[in-house]
N, C-alpha and C positions, 0 to 999 in steps of 0.2 A: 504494500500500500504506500503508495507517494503522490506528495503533491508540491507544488511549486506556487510557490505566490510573490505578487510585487503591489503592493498598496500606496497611495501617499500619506500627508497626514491627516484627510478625513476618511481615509479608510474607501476609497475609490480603486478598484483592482484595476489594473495598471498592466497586466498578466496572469496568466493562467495556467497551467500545464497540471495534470494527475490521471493516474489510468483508471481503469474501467472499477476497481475495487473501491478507489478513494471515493472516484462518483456516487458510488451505490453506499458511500458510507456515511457521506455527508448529505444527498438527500435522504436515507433513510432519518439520520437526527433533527433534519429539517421536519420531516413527516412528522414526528415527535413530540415536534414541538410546536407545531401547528403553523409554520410558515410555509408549506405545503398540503395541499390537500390528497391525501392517500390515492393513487392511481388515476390523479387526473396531472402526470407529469410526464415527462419523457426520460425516461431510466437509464439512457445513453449520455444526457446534456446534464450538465454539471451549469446551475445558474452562477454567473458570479455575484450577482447579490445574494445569495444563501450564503454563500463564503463571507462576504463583508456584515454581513449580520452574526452569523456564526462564530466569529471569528475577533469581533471588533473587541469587546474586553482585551484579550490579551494584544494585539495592536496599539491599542488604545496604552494599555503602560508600558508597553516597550517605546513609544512615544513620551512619555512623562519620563521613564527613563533617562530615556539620551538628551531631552532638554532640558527637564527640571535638574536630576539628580547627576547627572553628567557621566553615568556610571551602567551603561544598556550592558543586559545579559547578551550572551553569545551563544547560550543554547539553553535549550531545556529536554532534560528526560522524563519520562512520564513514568510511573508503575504498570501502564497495560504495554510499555514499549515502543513508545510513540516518541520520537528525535525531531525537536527541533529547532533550527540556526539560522541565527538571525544576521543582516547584515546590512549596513545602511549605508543605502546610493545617492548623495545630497540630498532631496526632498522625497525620498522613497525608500520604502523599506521592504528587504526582500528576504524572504522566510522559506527554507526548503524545510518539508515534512517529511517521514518516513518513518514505517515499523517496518521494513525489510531487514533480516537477520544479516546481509551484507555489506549493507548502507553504515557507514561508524559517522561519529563525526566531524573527522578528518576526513572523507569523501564530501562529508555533504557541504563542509564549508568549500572545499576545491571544486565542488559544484558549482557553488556561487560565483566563485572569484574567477573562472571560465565563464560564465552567464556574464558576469560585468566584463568581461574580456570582449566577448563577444558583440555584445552591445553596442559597446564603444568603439569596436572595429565596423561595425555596420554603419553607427548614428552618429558618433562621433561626442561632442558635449550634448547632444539634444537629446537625452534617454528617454525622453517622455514621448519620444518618436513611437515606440515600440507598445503604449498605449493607446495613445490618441491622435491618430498618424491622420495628417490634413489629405495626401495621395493613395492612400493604400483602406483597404478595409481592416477591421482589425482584427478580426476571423482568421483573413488568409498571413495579417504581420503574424499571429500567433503561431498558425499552424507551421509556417517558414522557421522562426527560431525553437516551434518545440522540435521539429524532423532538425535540427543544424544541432540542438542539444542531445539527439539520439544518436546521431551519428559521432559525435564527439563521446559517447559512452560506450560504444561497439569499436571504437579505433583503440580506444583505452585499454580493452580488454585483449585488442587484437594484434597490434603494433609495440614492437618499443617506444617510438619517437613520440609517441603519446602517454606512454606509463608512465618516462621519465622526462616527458619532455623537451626532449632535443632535437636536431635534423640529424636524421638517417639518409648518408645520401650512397647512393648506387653507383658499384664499383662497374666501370666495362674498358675495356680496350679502346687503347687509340683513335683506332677506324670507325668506330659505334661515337666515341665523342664526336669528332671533327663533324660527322651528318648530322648531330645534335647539335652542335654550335653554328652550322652553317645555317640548319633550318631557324635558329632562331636571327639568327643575325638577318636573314631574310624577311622574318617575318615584322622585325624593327622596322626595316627599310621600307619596306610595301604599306606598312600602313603608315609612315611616314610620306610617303608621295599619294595617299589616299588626305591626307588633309592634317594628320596629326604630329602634331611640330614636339610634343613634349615629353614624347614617349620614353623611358628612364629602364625600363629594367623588362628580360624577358624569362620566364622559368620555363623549365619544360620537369612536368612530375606522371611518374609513373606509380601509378596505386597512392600510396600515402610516402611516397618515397622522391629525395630532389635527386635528378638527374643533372641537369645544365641549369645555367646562369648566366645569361647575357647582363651586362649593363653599360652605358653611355660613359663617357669620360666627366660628365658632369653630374651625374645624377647622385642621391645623396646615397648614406648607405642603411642597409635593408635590416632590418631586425630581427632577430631570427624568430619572437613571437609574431613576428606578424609574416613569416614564411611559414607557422606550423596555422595560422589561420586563414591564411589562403590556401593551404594544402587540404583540410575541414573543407571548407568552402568549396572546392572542386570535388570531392569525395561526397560531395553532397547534390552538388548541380550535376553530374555525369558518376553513378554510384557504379560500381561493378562489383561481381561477386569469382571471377576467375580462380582454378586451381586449380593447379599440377597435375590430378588426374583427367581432367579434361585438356592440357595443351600435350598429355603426351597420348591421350589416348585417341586414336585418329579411326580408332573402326570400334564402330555400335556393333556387342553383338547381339541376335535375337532371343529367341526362349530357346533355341536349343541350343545357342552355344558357337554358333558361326557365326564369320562373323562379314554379314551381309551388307549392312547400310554403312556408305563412307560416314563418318563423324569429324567433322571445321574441329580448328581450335575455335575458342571463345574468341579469339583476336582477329579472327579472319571473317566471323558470320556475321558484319556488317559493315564491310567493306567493300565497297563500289569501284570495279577495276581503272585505276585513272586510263585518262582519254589517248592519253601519247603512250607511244610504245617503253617499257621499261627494262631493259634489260637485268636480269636476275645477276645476283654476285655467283651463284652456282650454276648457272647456265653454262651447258656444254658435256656437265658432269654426268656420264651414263651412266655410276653408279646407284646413282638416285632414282627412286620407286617413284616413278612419276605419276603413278594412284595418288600417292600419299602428299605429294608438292602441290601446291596450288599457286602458278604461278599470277603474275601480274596483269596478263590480259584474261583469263579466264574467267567465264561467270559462276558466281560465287552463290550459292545452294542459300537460299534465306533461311535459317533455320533459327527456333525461337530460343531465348537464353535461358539458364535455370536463372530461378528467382534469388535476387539479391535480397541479403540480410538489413540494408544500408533502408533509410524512410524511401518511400518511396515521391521521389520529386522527380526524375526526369527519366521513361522508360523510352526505350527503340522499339517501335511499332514495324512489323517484320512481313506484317499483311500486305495482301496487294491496295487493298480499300485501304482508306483512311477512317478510322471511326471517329462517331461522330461527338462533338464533346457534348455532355449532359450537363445543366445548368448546377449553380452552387448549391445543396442541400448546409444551410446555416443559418449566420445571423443578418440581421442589418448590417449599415456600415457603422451605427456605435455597438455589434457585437452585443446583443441583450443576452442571447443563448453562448452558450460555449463547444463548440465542437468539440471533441474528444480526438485525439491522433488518429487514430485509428480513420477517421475518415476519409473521404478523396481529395486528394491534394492538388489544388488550382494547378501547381507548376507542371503537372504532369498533361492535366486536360487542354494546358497554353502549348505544352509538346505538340498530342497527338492533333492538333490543329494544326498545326504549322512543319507535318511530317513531309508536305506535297514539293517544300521547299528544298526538301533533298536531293530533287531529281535534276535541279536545274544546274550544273556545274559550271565552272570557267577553267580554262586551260593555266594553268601557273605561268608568270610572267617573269623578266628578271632572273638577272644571276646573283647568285648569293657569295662572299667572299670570306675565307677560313682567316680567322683571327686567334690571335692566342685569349686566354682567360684566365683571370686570379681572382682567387676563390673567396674563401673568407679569411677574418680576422678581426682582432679584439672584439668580437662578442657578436659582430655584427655580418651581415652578408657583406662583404665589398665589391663595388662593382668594376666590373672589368674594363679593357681599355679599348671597347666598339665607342662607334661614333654616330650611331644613331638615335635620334631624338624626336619626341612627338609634341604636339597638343591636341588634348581630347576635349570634345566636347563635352558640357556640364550633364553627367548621364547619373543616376543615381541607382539605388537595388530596384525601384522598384517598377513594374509591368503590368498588365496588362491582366482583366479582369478576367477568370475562368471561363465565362459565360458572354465571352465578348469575341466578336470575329479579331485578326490581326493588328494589333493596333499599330498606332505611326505618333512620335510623337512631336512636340512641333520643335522647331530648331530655335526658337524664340519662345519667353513665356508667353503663356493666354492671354489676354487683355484683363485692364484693371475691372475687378469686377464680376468678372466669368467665373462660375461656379467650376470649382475643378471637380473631374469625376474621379470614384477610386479605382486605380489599379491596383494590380497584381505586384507582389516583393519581388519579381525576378522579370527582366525586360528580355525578350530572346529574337533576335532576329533569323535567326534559323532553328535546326533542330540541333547543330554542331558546335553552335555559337550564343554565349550568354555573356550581358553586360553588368555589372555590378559596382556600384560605387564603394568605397572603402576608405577609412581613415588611420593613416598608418603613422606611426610615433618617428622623429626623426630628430636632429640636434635641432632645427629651427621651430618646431610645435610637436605636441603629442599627437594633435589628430589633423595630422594634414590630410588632406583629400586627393583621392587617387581614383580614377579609373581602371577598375579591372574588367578585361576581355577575355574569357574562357573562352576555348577554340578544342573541341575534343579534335583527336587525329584518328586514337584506336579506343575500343572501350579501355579504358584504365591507363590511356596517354594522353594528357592534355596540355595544353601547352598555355602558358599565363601571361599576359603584358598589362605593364604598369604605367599607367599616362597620369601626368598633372594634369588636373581639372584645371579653364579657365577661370583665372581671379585666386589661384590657390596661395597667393601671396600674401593675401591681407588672412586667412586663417591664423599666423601668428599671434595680430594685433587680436583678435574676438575673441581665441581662445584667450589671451592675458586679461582682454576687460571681462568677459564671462568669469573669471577665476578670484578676479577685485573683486566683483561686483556680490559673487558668492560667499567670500568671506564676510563681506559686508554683513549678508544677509543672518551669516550663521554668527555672529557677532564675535567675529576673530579679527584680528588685525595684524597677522602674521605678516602682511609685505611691508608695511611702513613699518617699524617697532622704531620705536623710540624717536620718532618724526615728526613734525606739527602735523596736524590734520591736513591744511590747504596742500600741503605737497601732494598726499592720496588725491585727492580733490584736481589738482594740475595734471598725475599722472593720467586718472578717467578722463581729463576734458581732452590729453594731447592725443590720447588714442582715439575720441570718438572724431575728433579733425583730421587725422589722418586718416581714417576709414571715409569719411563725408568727401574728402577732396577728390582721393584716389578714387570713388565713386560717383562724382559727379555729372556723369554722362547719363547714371542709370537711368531707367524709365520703368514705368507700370511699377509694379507690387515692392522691386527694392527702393527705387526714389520713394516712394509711398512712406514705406519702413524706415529710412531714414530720415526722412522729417519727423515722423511721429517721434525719434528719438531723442532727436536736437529740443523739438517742443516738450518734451517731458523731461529734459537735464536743461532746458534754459528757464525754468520754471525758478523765478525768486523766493518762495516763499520754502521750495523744495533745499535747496542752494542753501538757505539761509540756516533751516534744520539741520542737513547734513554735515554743514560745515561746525553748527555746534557740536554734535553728538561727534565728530571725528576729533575734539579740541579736550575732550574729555578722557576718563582714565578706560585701561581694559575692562573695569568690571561693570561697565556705563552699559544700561539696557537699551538698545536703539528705540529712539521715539515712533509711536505708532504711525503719525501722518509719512516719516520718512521711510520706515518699512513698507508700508503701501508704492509710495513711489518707485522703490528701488526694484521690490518687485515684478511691477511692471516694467520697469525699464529692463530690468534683467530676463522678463519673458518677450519683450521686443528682439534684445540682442539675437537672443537664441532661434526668432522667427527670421531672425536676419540671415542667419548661420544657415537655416533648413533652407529658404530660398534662394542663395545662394549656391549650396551643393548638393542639396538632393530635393530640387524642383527636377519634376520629369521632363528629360528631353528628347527628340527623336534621335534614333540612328542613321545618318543619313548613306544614301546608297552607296556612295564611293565607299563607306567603312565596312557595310556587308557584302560589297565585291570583292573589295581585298582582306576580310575576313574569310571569304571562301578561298578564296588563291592560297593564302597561307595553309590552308587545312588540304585544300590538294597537293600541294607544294611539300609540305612536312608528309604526305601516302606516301605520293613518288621516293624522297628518301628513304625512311624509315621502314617500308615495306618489309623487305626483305629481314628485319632485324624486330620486327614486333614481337614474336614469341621469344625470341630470346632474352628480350627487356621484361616480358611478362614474368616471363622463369627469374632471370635476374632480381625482379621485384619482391621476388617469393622465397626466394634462396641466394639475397643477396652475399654472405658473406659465409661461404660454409666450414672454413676452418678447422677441419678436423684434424687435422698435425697439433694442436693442440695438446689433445690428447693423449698422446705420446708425450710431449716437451713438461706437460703439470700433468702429472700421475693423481687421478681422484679428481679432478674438477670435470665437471657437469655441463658447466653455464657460466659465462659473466655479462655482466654488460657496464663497459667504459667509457664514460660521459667528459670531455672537454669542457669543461664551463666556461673556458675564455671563448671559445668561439660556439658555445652549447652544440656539439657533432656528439654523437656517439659512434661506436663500435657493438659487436656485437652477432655471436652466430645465430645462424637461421632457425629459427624453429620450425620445421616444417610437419603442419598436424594433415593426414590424411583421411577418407575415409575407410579404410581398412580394418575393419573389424579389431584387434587386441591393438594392433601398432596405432591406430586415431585414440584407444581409453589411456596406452600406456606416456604417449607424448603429451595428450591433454592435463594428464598428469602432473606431467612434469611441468607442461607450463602452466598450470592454475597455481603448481608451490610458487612457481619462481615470482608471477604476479604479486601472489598474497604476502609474501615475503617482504617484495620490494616496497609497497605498500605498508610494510609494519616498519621497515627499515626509513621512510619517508616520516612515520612518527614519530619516532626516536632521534632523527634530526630535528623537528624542530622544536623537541623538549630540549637539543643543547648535545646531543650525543654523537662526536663524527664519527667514532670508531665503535662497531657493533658485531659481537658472533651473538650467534645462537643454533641451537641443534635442536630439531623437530624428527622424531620419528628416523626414517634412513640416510637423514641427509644434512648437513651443514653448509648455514647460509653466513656471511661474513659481509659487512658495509664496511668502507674507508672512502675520509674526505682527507685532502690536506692539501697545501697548497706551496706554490714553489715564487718566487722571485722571478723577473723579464727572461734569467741564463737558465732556471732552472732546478736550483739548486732550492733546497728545502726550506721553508722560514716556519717558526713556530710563533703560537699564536698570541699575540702583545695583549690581549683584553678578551678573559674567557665570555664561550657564549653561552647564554641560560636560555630557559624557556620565559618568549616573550619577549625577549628583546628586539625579536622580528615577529609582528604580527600577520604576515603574508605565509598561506603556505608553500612547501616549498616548491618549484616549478616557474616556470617563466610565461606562465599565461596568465596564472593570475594576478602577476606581482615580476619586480626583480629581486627576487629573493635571495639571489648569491649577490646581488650586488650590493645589498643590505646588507647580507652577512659580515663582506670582507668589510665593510666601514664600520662596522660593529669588532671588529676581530684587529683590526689594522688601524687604529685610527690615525697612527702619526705619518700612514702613507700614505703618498699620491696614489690617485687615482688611474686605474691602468697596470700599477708595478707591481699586483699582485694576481696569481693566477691561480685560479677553483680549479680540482680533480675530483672525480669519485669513480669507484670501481665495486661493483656488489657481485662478489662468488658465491656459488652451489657447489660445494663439495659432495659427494658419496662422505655417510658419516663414519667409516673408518680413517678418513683423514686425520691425523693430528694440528691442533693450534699451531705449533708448530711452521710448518709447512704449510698453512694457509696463508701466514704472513711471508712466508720467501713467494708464496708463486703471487702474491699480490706486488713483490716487490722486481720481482723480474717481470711481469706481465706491464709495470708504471716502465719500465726503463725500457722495454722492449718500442710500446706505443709512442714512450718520447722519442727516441734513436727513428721511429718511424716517421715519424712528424718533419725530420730536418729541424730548421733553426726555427725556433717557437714564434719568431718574427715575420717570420716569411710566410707572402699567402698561400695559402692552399687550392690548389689548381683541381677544380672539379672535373 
């Protein structure tokens, strides 16, 4: 039983998420209590006003909490088993629920702090988007981040780079890079002469794995939380479910046992033979079973995929017809009912509309030119030394209503005045092509705004480009007066300390001039918004409050009439922010012709090399010399925190009857482990064994100096001195650490390790610390000079 809530402070649900249990649990006590009338309800919809009634007492003091007493609970346990954790998002407060026997609550806060990750990756400072969204229904904003919350909890269970959150990136050969690097370097280029001047950075990800990394000679550098969120994000918009005994098993046999019907890989059965001839890298070779080869000009058997585990948001329609989409079964656009997950999900019904656009292709254009590339460093993605760059147009997540033909959206906002309709959270101009807006942390703003362009190539290949949005230059100045204007509100005055008031006072007025000037061309809804702002801060009588209560000490209650003001001026700002970059805009054609070019463009390479990359994806890193070199280890997995990479061998779980119960096995310990070993850090603990049953599990943190060499720790760590848990999605949590740990060093000079083994429990202590100690020196020696980037 789980549920998910986000309220403000009158107790207005904001979000909703819970499964079919919680529903039936909470109108049952609704029934109860006579806020429902017995079986004149719907047993699948979950109202959110039963929850806001339900529910408001305890809301209600965890509110009096955090204002009056200044001192809000962070969870509560119940005696029937009921976990609950609280966490507050400036003017909202967000509560995960659960009696599930797996759910701790150390999950359920890394719940949370992923949900604020994510939010803020989509909305950027506007988080009340995700309630009471001006373009979007809020049915379908819901149903988008509960499937982007699910799939974030099936990767968790599935992947490393999600257990421990880091990038996992995929080892291949020379020959396999250089057509990875070329295709993206191409795909810079093209949509660079398609009209986009500012285009910065291109990935290309295989499953939940980084393969390549183009970027510009000027573009800023990439974060690696917001690499593992656009990896989610793709995992989400193009799901696959691909494995091992399907890419090697190429003949279906029948009930007796022959083996009659050819059987595609997963990689091949929706794959439309490009137009120009291609020649195969094994063409020639007689050895080869030419049943079993499916070359490049052949047609390709439509055959239908097994069902993906991942939400369902974006399916390949493999029929000859197109079916037809069925209107929304929900709410209004203010959402009175609540759909349950489980329902049909818009993004898929905007697919199977828009499948017809598949047939229509363009021949790839342009040559693409091999460039070298360097990889990452100090924490962050760096970009490489290509030279192409875009400008994107103002596009945001959101699309196009379930229940609505194609839509188009315009290249300019609507006139002042014109009711906007709602779309749909995801814009798609084809079935292979999705646009999505994004706000990614950089040295110049937290949430600078970005366009992302999803371009699938193969199921489980997609390839990512990163465009500055136009106007993304003044997001520094809004987020800083959004962040004034906030403290204000919460009656903190952490950026002035020790200041006259009129200085704060200068700071807000220099920033709203400079946004007023730099904008002074605008027309319709932001001209609009920004007069409304200048008329609400040139207000005398506002001016005259403010500057008293800023002249006063920290413990000075802000006056009511100036609370009201700033209020509003502070929900102006932010309607400034959402018009700005996530007003909906069209795609205009040039960008969905040379978004098709690129996706044919990256077949023709890539072809020959898909299954390979799939297997890659799957078995990236198999290692068994290992084995041999540490007598008794199992498992490790070794996390870089300077540049957050890991290592780590393959798990590969099959369906095979004893061999799928015995690996499952093994990797449900090593999860669970890792997992308990993640609490024990941040009670304060880097170095941890323990022995369960047949096996011994061992955690080490420690950290080395710029050369390498060891530094011990200047200011022990306790629990709580980092309130973030530990992981880079919900927090910088090593970066916290080390300035907690380190404080008389710069920033930079100190570099985070971690390495967590599985021994066989006849291992000794012992010998768990030499193979940890040969296993840090081997990875270092592997690394080269700890300075130098790393070449993907």
């Amino acid at each position: 039983m789980r549920g998910f809530v986000v309220v403000n402070k009158i107790n207005d649900v904001f979000y909703l998420d819970c499964d079919t249990e919680f529903t039936n649990h909470i109108n049952a006590q609704a029934v109860e209590q006579g806020l429902l009338e017995a079986g004149n309800y719907d047993t699948k919809i979950l109202d959110p006003s039963m929850v806001m009634q339900l529910f408001s007492p305890l809301f209600m003091s965890q509110w009096f909490l955090i204002e009056q007493r200044k001192n809000p609970c962070t969870s509560i346990t119940c005696e029937n088993g009921f976990i609950f954790v609280f966490k507050q998002l400036e003017d909202l407060l967000i509560v995960a629920i659960s009696r599930e026997k797996p759910d701790t609550e150390q999950f359920l806060s890394k719940k949370i702090g992923v949900f604020i990750r994510v939010v803020e990756f989509l909305f950027g400072p506007v988080t009340n988007e995700m309630g009471y969204s001006v373009f979007c229904r809020r049915s379908d904003r819901w149903t988008f981040l509960q499937n982007l919350m699910k799939t974030w909890e099936l990767l968790r269970k599935e992947e490393h780079s999600f257990l421990v959150e880091a990038i996992e990136r995929l080892h291949v050969n020379q020959l396999v890079n250089e057509k990875c690097m070329e295709s993206l370097e191409y795909a810079m280029s093209r949509l660079q002469s398609a009209g986009e001047k500012n285009i910065h950075h291109a990935l290309l990800v295989v499953n939940s794995k980084l393969l390549s990394l183009y970027s510009n000679r000027s573009a800023p550098s990439l974060a690696e939380s917001d690499v593992l969120c656009t990896i989610l994000l793709a995992r989400l918009l193009f799901p696959t479910n691909e494995k091992l005994e399907d890419l090697f098993s190429y003949r279906k046999p029948d009930d007796s046992g022959s083996t009659t019907e050819e059987m595609k890989s997963p990689a091949s059965i929706t794959v439309t033979p490009p137009l120009e001839r291609y020649e195969s890298a094994v063409e020639g070779d007689d050895s080869l079973d030419e049943e079993n080869y499916l070359s490049a000009t052949e047609t390709i058997t439509k055959t239908k995929l097994p069902e993906s585990p991942y939400p369902a948001v974006s399916e390949h329609v493999t029929e000859e017809e197109t079916p037809t989409a069925e209107p929304i079964k929900g709410t209004d656009m203010m959402g009175e009912g609540f759909a349950t997950p489980d329902s049909a999900s818009p993004v898929t019904d905007i697919h199977k509309q828009l499948i017809k656009d598949n047939t229509g292709r363009l021949t790839p254009v342009g040559r693409s030119r091999s460039r070298t590339f360097d990889g990452m460093i100090t924490g962050r993605v760096t970009p490489g030394p290509g030279r192409a760059r875009s400008r994107s147009l103002n596009v945001d997540q959101q699309g196009q209503r379930a229940d609505m033909p194609s839509i188009q959206r315009s290249s300019s906002p609507l006139p002042k005045g014109e009711p906007i309709q709602p779309v749909s959270p995801v814009i798609r101009s084809s079935p292979d092509h999705i646009r999505q807006t994004a706000f990614l942390s950089t040295q110049l703003c937290n949430f600078y705004p970005y366009q992302l362009d999803f371009v699938q190539i193969f199921p489980g290949m997609v390839i990512v480009l990163l465009s500055e949005i136009p106007r993304a230059n003044h997001a520094s100045s809004l987020c800083q007066l959004l962040r004034l204007l906030t403290d204000l509100l919460s009656g903190q005055k952490s950026q002035v300390q020790r200041v006259q008031g009129h200085v704060l006072y200068d700071l807000i007025n220099t920033l709203l001039v400079k946004l007023a000037t730099a904008m002074k061309k605008a027309k319709g809804n932001i001209e609009r918004i920004l007069e409304d702002i200048r008329r609400r801060w040139d207000n005398a009588e506002f001016k005259s409050s403010l500057l008293s209560y800023l002249e006063q000490g920290a413990g000075t209650e802000i006056p009511p009439g100036a609370e009201r003001s700033l209020t509003g001026l502070h929900r102006k700002v932010k309607e400034l922010f959402l018009h700005l970059y996530l007003y909906p805009y069209d795609i205009p054609p040039a960008v969905s012709q040379a978004m098709t070019s690129i996706c044919e463009k990256a077949k023709v390479k890539l072809f020959d090399y898909k299954d390979y990359l799939s297997v890659k994806s799957q078995r990236n890193i198999v290692m068994t010399s290992y084995l041999d070199a540490f007598p008794g280890l199992v498992h490790f997995i070794y996390i870089d925190r300077r540049t957050n990479q890991l290592t780590a061998p393959s798990l590969n779980i099959t369906d095979e009857g004893e061999n799928h119960d015995a690996t499952q096995f093994l990797k449900d310990k090593i999860w669970n482990m890792t997992c308990w070993m993640y609490g024990k850090l941040a009670e304060g603990v880097t170095v941890a064994t323990a022995r369960e049953g047949d096996y011994h599990y061992s955690y080490f943190m420690w950290f080395t100096d710029y050369q390498g060499a060891p530094k011990q720790i200047q200011e022990a760590y306790q629990e709580g001195d980092v309130s973030i848990p530990p992981g880079i999605l919900s927090g910088q949590f090593y970066s916290s650490l080390k300035r907690h740990c380190f404080p008389n060093c710069l920033p930079g000079s100190v570099n985070c390790y971690e390495l967590i083994m599985m021994h066989v429990g006849l291992v000794n202590v012992q010998y768990i610390f030499t193979h940890r100690q040969m296993l840090a020196k081997q990875f270092f020696e592997a690394s080269g000079d700890t300075q130098m980037n790393l070449v993907l």
